[in-house]
Residue, then its C-alpha position, 0 to 999 in steps of 0.5 A: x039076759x042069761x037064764x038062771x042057774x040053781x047049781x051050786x058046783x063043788x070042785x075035787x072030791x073025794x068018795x069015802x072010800x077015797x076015790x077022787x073025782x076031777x070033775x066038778x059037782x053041781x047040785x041044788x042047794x037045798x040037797x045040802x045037808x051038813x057041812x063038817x070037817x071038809x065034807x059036803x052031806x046030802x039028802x039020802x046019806x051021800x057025802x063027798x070030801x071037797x077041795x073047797x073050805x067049809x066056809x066056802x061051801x057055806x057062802x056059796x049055798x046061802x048065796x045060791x039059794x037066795x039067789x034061788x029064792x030071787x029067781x023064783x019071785x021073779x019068775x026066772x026058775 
């Protein structure tokens, strides 16, 4: 059995002073704070443009924290 990954991970983003970053994000999923017109807010006043849509970035944070919340009954965190 793999061990469990708390991450969700955010594709091509983009600074607000446009800097592009190739690389993927990953980042837990409770930092998430807002989801608005493809930008991703997090705890601390930081924000990042994403390739993905805003739906996406919503499935996959309520995806991975039950997941999360799985892992943790379980014992798996």
């Amino acid at each position: 059995m793999s061990a469990h990954d708390p991450f969700i991970k955010l594709t091509h983003l983009w600074t607000a002073d446009g800097l592009h970053r190739s690389s993927p994000m990953f980042l837990l999923p409770e930092k998430v704070r807002e989801i608005f017109n493809g930008q991703v807010f997090l705890e601390g006043n930081y924000s990042f443009v994403v390739a993905e849509k805003a739906e996406q970035v919503h499935d996959l944070v309520i995806t991975k924290l039950a997941e999360n919340r799985q892992a943790d009954t379980m014992g798996n965190s």
